[in-house]
C-alpha positions as CSV (number, residue, x, y, z in Angstrom):
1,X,27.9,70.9,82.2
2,X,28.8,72.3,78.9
3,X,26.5,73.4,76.6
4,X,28.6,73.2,73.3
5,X,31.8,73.5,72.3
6,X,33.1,76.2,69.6
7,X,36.4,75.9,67.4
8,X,37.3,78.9,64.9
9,X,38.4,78.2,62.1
10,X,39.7,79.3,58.9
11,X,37.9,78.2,56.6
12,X,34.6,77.7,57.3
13,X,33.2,75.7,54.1
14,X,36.6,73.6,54.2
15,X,36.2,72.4,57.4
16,X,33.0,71.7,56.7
17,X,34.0,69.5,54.5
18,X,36.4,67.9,56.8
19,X,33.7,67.6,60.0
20,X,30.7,66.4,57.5
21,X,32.5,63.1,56.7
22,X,33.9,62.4,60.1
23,X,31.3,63.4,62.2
24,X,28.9,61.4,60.0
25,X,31.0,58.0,61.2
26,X,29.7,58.5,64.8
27,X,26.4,60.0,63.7
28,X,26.7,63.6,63.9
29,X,25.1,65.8,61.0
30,X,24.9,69.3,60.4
31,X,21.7,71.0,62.8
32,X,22.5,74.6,62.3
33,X,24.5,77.0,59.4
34,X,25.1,80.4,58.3
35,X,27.4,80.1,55.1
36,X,30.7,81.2,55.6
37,X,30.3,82.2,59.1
38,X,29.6,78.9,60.9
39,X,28.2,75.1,61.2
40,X,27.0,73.6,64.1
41,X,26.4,69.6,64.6
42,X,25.1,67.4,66.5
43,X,21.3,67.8,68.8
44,X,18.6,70.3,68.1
45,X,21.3,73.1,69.4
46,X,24.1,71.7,68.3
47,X,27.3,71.0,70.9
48,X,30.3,70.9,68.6
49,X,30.3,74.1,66.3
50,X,32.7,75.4,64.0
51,X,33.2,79.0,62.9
52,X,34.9,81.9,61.2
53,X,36.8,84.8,63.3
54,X,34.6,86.9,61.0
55,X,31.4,85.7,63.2
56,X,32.5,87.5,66.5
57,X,35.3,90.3,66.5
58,X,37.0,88.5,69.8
59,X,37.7,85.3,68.0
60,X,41.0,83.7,66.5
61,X,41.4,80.2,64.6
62,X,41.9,77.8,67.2
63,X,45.0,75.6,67.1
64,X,46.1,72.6,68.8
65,X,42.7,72.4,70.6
66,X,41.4,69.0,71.8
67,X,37.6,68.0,72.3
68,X,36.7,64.5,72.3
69,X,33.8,62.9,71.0
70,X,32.1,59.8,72.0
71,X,31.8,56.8,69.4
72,X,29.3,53.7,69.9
73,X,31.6,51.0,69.0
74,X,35.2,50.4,68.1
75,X,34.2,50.0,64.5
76,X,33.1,53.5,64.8
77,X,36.5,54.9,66.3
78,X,38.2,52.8,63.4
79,X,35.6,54.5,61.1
80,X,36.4,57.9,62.6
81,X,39.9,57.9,62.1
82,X,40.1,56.5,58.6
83,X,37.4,59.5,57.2
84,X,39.9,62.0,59.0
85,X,43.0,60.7,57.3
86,X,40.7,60.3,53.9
87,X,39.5,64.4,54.7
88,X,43.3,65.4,54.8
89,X,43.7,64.8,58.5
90,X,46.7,63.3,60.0
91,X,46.7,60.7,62.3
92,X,48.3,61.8,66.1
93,X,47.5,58.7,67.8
94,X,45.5,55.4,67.2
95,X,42.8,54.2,67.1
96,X,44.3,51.6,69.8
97,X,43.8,51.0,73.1
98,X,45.5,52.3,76.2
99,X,45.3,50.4,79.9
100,X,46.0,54.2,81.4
101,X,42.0,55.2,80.6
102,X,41.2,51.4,81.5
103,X,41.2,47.9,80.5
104,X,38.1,48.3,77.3
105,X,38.9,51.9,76.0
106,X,40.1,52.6,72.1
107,X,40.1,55.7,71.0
108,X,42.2,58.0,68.2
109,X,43.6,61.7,68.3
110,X,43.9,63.0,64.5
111,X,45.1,66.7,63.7
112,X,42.2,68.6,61.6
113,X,43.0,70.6,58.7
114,X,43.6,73.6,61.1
115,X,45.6,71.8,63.5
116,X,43.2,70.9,66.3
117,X,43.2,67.5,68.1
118,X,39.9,65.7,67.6
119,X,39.8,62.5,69.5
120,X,37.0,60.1,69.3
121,X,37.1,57.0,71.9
122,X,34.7,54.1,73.0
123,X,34.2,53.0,76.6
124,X,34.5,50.1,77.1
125,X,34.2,48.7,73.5
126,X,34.2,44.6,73.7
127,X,36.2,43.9,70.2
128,X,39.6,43.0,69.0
129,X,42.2,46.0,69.7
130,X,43.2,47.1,66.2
């Protein structure tokens, strides 16, 4: 089981910015910071965590990485993907549904402002597909 999940990033206080509002839309807030060197959200450890390669001398910014994060409702995976696009995201796919993950799944893919692959989905959600 994993613990939490790192990205490096860029800029740190940038994609803050970014991960702040769309995090927020399926209840994620900040838990942990060091300014300039990382933020970490979610539970009291925090399991997604974004950081500078100044933080550790092994790391690089992460590109086309994908993590997915769990939503509550499809309101929330609509909610997701509209704060993304608002942050400067772009969208790569959805929010829609797909019969390939199963009959009640939505979810969305947006590229952050460092090129990673955030997806947030909902399984199974019991609304309208977008």
């Amino acid at each position: 089981m994993l613990y939490h999940v790192s990205i490096c990033v860029e800029d740190v206080e940038r994609s803050a910015r970014f991960y702040d509002a769309v995090l927020a839309t399926i209840g994620m807030k900040r838990v942990h910071e060091r300014s300039g060197f990382f933020v970490a959200y979610g539970g009291d450890h925090g399991e997604f965590w974004i950081q500078s390669p100044r933080m550790q001398d092994f790391l690089v910014v992460s590109t086309a990485s994908h993590y997915a994060f769990t939503a509550k409702s499809a309101d929330e995976v609509r909610a997701f993907h509209a704060a993304a696009l608002a942050a400067g995201g772009k969208n790569a796919w959805g929010p829609k549904s797909d019969p390939a993950f199963g009959l009640n799944f939505l979810g969305c893919v947006v590229t952050d402002l460092d090129g990673n692959l955030p997806e947030c989905f909902v399984y199974p959600h019991d609304g309208p597909d977008p």
